[in-house]
MOPAC internal coordinates of N, CA, C and O (Angstrom, degrees):
PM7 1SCF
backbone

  N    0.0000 0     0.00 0     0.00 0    0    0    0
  C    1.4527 1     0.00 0     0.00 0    1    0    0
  C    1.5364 1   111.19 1     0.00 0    2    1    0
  O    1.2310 1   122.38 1   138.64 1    3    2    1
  N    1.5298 1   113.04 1   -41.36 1    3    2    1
  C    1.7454 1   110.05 1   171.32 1    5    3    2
  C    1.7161 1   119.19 1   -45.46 1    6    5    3
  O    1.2310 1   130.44 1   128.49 1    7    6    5
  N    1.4819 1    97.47 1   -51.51 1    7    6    5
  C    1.3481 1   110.55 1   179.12 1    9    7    6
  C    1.1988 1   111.51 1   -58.97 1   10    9    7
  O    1.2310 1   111.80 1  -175.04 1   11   10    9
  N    1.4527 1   133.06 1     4.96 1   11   10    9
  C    1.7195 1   103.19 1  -169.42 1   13   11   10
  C    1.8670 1    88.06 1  -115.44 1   14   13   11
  O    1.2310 1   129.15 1   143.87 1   15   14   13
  N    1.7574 1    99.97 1   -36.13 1   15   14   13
  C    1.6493 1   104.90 1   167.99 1   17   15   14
  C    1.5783 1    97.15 1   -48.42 1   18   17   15
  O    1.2310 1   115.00 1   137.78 1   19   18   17
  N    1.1554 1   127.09 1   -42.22 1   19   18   17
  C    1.7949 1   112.72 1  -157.47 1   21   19   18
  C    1.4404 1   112.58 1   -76.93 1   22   21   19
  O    1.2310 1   123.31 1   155.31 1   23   22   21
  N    1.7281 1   111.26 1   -24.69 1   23   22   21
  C    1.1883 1    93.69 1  -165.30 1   25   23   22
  C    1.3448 1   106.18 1  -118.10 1   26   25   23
  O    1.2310 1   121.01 1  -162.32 1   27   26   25
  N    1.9229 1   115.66 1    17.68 1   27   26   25
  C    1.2713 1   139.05 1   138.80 1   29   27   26
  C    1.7628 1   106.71 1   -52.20 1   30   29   27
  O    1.2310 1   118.95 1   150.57 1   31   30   29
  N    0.9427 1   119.60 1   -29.43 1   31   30   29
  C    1.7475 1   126.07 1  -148.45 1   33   31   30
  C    1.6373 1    86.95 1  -102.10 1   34   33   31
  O    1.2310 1   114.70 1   137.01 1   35   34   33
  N    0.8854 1   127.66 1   -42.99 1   35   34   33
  C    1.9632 1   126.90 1  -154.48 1   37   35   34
  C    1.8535 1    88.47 1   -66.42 1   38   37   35
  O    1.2310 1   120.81 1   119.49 1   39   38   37
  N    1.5856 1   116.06 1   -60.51 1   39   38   37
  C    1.1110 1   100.66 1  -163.47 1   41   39   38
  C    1.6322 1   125.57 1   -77.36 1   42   41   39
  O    1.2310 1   117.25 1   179.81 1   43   42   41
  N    1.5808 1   122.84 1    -0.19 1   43   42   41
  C    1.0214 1   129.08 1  -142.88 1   45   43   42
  C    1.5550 1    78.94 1  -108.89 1   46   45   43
  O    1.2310 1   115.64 1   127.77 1   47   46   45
  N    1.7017 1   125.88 1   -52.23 1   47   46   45
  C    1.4567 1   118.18 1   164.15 1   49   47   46
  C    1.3303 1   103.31 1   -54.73 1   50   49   47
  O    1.2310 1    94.63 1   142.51 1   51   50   49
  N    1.0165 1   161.73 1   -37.49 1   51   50   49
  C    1.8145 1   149.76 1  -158.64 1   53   51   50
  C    1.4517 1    90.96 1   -78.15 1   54   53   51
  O    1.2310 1   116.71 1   130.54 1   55   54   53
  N    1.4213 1   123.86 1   -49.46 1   55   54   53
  C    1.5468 1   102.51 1  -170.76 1   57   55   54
  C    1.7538 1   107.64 1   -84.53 1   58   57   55
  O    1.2310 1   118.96 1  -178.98 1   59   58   57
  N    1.4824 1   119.60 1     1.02 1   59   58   57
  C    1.4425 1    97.68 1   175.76 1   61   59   58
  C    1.6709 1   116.62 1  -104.48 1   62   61   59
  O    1.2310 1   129.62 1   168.04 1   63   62   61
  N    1.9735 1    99.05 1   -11.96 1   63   62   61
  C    1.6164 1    96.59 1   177.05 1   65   63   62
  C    1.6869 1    99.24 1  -105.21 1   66   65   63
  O    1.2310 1   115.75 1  -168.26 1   67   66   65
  N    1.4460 1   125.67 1    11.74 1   67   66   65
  C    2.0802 1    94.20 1   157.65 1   69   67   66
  C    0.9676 1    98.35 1  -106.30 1   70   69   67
  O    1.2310 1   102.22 1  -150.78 1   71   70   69
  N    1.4314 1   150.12 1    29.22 1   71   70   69
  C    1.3520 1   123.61 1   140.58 1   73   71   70
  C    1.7067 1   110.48 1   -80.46 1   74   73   71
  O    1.2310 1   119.43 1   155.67 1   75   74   73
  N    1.4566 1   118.70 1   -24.33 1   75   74   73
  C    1.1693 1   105.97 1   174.07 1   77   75   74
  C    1.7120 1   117.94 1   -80.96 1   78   77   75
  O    1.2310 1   126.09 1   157.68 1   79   78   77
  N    1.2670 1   105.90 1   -22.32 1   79   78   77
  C    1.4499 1   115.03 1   163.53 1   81   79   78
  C    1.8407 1   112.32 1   -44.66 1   82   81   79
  O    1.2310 1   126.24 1   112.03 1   83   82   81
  N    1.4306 1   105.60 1   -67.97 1   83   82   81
  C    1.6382 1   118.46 1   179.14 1   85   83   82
  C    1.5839 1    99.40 1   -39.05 1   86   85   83
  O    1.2310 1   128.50 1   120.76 1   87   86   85
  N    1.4560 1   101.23 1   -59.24 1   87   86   85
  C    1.9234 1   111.30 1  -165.75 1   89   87   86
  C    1.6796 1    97.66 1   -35.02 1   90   89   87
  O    1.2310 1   128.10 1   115.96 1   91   90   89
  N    1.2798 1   102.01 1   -64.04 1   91   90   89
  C    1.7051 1   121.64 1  -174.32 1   93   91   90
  C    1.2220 1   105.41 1   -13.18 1   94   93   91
  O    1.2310 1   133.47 1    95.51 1   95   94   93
  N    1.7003 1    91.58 1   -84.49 1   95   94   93
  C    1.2466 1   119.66 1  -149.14 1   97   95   94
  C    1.6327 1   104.09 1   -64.17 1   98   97   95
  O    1.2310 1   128.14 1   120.20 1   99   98   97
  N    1.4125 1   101.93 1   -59.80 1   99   98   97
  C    1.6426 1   102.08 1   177.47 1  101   99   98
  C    1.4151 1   127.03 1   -40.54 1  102  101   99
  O    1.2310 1   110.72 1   149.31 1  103  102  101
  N    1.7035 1   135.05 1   -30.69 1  103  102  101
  C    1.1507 1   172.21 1   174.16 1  105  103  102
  C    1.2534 1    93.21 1   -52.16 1  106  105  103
  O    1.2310 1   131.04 1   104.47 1  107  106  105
  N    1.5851 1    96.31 1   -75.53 1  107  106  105
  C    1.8362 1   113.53 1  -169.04 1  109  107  106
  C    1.6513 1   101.57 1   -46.04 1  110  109  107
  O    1.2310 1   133.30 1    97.84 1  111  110  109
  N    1.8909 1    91.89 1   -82.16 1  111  110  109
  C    1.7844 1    88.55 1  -168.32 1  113  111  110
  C    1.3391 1   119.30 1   -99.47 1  114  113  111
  O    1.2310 1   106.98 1  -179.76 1  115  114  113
  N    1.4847 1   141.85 1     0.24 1  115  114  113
  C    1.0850 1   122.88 1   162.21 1  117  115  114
  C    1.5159 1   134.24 1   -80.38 1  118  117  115
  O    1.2310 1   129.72 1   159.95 1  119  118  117
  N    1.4214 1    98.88 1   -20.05 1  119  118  117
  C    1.5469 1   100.00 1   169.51 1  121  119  118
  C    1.3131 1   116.82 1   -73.73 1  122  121  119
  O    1.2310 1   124.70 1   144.47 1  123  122  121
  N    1.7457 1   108.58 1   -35.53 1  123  122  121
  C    1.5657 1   111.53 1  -157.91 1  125  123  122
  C    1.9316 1    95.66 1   -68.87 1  126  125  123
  O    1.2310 1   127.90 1   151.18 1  127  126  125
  N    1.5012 1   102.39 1   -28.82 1  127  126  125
  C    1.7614 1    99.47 1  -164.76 1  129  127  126
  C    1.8904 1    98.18 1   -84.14 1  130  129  127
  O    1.2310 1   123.65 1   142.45 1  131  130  129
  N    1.1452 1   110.61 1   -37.55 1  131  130  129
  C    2.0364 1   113.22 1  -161.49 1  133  131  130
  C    1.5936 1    82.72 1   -96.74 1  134  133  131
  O    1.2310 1   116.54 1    12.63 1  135  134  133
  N    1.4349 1   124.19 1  -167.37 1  135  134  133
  C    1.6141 1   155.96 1  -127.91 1  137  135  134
  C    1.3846 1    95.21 1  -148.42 1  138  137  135
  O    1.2310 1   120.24 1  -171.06 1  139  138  137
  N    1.8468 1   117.15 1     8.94 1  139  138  137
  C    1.3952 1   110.61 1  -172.13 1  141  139  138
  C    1.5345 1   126.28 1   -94.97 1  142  141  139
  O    1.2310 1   114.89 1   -40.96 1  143  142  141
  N    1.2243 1   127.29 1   139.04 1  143  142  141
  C    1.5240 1   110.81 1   175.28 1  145  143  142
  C    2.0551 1   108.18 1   -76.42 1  146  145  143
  O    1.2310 1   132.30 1   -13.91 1  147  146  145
  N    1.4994 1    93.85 1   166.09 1  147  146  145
  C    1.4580 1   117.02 1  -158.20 1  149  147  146
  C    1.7654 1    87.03 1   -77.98 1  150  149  147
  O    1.2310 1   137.48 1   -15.11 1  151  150  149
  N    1.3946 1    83.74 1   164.89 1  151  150  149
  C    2.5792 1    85.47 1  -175.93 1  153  151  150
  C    0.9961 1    97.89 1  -131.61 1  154  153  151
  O    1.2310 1   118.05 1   -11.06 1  155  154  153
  N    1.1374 1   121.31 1   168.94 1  155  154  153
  C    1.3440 1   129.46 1   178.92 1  157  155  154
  C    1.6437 1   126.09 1   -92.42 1  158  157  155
  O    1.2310 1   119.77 1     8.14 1  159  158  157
  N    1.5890 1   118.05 1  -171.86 1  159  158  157
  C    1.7154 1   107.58 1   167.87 1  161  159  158
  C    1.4350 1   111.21 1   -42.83 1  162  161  159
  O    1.2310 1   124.11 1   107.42 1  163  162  161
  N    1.4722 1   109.72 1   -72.58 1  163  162  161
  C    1.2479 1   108.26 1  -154.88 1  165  163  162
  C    1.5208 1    95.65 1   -93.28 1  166  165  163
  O    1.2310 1    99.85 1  -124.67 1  167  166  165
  N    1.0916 1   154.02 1    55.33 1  167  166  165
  C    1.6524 1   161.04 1   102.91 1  169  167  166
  C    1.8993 1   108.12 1   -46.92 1  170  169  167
  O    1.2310 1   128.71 1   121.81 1  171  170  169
  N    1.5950 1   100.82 1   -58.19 1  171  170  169
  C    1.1276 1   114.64 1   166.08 1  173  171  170
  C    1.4811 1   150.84 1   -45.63 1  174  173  171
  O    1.2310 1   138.52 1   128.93 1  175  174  173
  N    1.7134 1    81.70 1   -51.07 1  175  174  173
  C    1.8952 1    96.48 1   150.74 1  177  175  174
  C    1.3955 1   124.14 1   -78.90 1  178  177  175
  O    1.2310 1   114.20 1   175.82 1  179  178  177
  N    1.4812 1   128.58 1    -4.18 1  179  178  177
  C    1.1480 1   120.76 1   162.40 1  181  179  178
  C    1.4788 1   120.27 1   -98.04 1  182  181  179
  O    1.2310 1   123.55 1  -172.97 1  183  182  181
  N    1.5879 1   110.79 1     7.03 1  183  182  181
  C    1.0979 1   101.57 1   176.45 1  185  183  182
  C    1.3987 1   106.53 1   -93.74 1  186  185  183
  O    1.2310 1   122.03 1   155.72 1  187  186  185
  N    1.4038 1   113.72 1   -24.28 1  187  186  185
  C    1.6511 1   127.74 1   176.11 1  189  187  186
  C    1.1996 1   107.65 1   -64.87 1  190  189  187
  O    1.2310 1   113.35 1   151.31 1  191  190  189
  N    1.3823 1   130.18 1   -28.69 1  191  190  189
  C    1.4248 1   118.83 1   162.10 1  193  191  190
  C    0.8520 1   125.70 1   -70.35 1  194  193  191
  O    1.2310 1   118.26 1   124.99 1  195  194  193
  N    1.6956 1   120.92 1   -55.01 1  195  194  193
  C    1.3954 1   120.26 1  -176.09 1  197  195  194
  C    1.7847 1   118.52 1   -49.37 1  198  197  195
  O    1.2310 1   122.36 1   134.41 1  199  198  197
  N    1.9476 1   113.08 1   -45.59 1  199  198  197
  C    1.3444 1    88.62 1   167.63 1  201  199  198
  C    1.2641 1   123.41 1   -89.70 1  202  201  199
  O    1.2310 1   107.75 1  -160.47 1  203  202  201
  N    1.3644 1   140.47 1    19.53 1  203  202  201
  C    1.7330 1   140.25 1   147.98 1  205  203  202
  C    2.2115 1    87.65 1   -47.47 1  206  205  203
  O    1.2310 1   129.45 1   105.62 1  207  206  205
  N    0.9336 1    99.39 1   -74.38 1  207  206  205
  C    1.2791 1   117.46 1  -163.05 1  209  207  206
  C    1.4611 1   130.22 1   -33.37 1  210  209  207
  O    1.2310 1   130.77 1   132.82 1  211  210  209
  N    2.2283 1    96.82 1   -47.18 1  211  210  209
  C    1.2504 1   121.59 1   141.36 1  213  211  210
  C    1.5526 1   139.50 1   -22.36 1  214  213  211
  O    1.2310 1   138.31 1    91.68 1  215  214  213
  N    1.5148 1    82.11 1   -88.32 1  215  214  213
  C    1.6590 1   116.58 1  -158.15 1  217  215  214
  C    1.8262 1   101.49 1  -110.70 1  218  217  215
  O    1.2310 1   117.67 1  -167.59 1  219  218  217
  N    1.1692 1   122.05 1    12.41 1  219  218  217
  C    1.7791 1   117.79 1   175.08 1  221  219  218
  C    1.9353 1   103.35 1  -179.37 1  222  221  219
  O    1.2310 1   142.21 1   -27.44 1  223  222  221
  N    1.2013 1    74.49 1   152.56 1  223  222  221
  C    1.9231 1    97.84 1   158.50 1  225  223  222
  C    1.0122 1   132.16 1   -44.33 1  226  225  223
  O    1.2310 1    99.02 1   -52.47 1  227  226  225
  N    1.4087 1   155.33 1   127.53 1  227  226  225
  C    0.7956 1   124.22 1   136.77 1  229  227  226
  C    1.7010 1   134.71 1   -24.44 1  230  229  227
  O    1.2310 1   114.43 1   145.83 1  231  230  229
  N    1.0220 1   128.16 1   -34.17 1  231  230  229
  C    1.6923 1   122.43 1   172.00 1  233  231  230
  C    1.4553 1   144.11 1   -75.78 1  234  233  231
  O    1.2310 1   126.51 1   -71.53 1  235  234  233
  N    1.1903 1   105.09 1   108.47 1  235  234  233
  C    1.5625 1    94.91 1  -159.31 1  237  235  234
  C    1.7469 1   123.10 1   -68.79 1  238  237  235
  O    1.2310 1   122.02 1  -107.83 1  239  238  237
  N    1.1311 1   113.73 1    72.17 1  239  238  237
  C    1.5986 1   108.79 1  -160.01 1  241  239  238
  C    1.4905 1   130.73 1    82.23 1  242  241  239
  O    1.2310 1   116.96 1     2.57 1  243  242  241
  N    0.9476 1   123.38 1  -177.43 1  243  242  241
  C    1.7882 1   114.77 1  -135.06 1  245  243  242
  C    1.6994 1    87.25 1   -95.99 1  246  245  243
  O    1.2310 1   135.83 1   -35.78 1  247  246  245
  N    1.4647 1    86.97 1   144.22 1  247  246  245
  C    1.6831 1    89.91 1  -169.75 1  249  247  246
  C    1.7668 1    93.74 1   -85.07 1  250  249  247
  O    1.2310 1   138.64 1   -32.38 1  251  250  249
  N    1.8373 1    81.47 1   147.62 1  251  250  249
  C    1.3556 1   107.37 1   179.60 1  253  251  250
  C    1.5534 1   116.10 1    46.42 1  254  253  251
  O    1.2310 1   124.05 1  -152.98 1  255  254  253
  N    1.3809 1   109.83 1    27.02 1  255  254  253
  C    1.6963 1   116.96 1   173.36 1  257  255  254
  C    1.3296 1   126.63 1    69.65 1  258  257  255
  O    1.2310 1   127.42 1  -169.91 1  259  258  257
  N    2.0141 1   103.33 1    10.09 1  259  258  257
  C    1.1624 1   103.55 1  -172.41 1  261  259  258
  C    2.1124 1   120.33 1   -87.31 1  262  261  259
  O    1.2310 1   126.22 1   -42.67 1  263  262  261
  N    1.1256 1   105.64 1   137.33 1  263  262  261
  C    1.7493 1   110.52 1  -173.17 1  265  263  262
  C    1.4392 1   101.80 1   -29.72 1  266  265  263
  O    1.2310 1   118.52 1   -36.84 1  267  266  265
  N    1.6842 1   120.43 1   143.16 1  267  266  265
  C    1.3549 1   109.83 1   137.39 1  269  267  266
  C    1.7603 1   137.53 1   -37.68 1  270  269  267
  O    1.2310 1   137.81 1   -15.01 1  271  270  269
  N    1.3778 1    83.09 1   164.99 1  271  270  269
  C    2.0156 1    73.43 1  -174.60 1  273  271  270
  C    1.2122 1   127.59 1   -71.54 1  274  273  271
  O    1.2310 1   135.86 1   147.11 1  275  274  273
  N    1.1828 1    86.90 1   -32.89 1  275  274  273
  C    2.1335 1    93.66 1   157.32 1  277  275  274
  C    1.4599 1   136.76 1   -32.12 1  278  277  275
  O    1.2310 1   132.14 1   119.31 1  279  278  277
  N    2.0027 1    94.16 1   -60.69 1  279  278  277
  C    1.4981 1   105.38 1   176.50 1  281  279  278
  C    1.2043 1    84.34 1   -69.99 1  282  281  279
  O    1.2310 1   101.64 1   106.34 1  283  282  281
  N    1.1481 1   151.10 1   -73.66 1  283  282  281
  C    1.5984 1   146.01 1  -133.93 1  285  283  282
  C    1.5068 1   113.53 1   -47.77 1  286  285  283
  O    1.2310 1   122.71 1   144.70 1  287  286  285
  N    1.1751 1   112.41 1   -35.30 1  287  286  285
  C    1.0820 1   137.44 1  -167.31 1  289  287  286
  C    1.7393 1   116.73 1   -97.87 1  290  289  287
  O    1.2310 1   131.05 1   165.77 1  291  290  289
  N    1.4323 1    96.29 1   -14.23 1  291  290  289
  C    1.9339 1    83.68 1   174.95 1  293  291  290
  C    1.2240 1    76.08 1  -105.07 1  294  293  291
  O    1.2310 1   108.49 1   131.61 1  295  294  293
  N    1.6297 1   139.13 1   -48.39 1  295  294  293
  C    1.6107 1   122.04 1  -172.05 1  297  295  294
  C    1.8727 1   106.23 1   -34.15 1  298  297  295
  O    1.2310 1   126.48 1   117.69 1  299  298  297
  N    0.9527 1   105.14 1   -62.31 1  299  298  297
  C    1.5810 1   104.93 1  -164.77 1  301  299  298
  C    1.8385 1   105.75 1   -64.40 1  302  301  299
  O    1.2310 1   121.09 1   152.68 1  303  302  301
  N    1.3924 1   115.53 1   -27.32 1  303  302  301
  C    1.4779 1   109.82 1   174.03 1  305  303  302
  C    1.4625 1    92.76 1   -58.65 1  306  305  303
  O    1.2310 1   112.24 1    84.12 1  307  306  305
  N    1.3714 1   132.24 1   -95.88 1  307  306  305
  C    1.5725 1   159.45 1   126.83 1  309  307  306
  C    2.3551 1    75.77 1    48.73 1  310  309  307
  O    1.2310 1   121.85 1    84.73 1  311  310  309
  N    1.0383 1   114.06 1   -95.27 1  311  310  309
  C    1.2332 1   115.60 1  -158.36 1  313  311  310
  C    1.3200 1   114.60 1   -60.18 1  314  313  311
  O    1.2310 1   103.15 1   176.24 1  315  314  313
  N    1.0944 1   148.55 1    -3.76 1  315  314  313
  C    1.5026 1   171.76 1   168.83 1  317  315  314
  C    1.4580 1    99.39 1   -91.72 1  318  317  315
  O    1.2310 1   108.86 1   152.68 1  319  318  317
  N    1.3989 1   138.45 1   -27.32 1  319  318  317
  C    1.5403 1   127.00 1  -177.62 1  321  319  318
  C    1.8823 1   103.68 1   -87.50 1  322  321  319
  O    1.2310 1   131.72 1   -19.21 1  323  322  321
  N    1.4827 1    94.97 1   160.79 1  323  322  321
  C    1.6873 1   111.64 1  -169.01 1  325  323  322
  C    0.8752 1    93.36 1  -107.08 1  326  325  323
  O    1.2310 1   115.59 1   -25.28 1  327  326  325
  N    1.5543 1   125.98 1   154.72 1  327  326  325
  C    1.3317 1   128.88 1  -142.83 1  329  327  326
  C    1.6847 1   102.89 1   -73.07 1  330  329  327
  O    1.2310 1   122.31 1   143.80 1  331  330  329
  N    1.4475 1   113.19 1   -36.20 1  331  330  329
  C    1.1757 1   126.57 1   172.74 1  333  331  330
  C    1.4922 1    96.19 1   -33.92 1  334  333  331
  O    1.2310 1   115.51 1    88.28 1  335  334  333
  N    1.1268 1   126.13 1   -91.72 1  335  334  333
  C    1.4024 1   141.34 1  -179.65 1  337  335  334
  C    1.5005 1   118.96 1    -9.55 1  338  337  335
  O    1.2310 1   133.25 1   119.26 1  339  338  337
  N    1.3044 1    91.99 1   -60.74 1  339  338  337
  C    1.4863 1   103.03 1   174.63 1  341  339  338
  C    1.6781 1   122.42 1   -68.08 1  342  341  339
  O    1.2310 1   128.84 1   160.38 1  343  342  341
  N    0.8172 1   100.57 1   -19.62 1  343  342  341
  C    1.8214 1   119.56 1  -174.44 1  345  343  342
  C    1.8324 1   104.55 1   -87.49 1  346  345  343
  O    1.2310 1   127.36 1   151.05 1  347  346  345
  N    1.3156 1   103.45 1   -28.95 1  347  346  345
  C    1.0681 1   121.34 1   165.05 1  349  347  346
  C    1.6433 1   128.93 1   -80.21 1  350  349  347
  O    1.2310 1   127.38 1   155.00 1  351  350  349
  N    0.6433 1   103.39 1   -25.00 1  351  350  349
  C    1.7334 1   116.37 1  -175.84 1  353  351  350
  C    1.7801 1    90.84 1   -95.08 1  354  353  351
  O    1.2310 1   115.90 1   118.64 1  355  354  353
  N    1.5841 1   125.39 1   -61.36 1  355  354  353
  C    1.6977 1   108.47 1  -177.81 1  357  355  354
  C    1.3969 1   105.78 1   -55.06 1  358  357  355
  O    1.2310 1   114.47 1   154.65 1  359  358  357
  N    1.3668 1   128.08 1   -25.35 1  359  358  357
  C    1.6686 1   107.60 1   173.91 1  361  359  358
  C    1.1125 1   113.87 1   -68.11 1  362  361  359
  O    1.2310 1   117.59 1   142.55 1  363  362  361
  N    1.1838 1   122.19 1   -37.45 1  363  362  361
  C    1.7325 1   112.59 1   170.20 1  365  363  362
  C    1.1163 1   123.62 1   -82.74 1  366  365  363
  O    1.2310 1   113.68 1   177.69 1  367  366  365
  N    1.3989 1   129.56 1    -2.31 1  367  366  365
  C    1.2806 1   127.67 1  -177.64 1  369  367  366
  C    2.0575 1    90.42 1   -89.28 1  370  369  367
  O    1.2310 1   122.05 1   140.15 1  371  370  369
  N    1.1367 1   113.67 1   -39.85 1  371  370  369
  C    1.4562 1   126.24 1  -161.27 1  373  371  370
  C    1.8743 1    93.98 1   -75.10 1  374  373  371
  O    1.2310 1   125.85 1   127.26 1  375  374  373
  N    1.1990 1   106.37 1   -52.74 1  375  374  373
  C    1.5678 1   106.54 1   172.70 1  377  375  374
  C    1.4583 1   105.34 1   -38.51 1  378  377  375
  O    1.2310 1   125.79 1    99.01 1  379  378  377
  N    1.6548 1   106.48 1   -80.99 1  379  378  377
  C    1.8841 1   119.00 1  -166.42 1  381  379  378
  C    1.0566 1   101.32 1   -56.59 1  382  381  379
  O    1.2310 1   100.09 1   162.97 1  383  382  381
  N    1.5581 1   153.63 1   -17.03 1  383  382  381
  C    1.1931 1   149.74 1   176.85 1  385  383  382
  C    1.8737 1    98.63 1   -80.31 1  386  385  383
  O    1.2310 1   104.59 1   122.50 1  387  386  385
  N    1.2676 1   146.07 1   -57.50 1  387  386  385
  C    1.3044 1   140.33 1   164.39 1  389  387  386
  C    1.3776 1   116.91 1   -38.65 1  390  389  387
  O    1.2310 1   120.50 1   142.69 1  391  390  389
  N    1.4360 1   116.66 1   -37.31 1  391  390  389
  C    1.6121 1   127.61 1   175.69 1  393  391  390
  C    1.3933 1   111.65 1   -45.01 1  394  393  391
  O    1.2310 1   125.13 1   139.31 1  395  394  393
  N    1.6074 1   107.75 1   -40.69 1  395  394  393
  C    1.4342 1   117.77 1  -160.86 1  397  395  394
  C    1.7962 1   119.76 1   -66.61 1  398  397  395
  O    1.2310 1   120.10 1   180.00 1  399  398  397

């Protein structure tokens, strides 16, 4: 039961100390280098949204640790081949790799 409070607790501090992280830093060096005034907490947390929003997903990495669909998908070709197959495919992978 501790463990589920604790690891309730890790993310709930992560979203309330990098907005004060951003505040920091932005404060520190973007004002001191640009013509800009300093922002506040929540200036900060909206800037952390806006580039989530930008430049990424909401999701932080592959849910539940599972492969992209890619790997997923040569794994399951890959496990469906007879050994023949497979013995066959490193010669050509081993060939086109000497090509290079």
């Amino acid at each position: 039961m501790k463990k589920r409070k604790f690891f309730f607790l890790i993310p709930v501090l992560i979203l309330l100390l990098l907005p004060l992280v951003v505040m920091m830093l932005w404060n520190y060096i973007v004002s001191d280098i640009f013509p800009i005034k300093h922002i506040s907490y929540v200036q900060a947390l909206g800037l952390l949204v806006l580039c989530r929003i930008l430049f990424g997903s909401f999701r932080f990495g592959n849910r539940a640790g599972s492969p992209p669909f890619f790997k997923r998908k040569a794994r399951e070709k890959w496990l469906n081949m007879t050994d023949e197959e497979k013995q066959q495919f490193r010669d050509e992978w081993k060939k086109r790799k000497r090509n290079c």
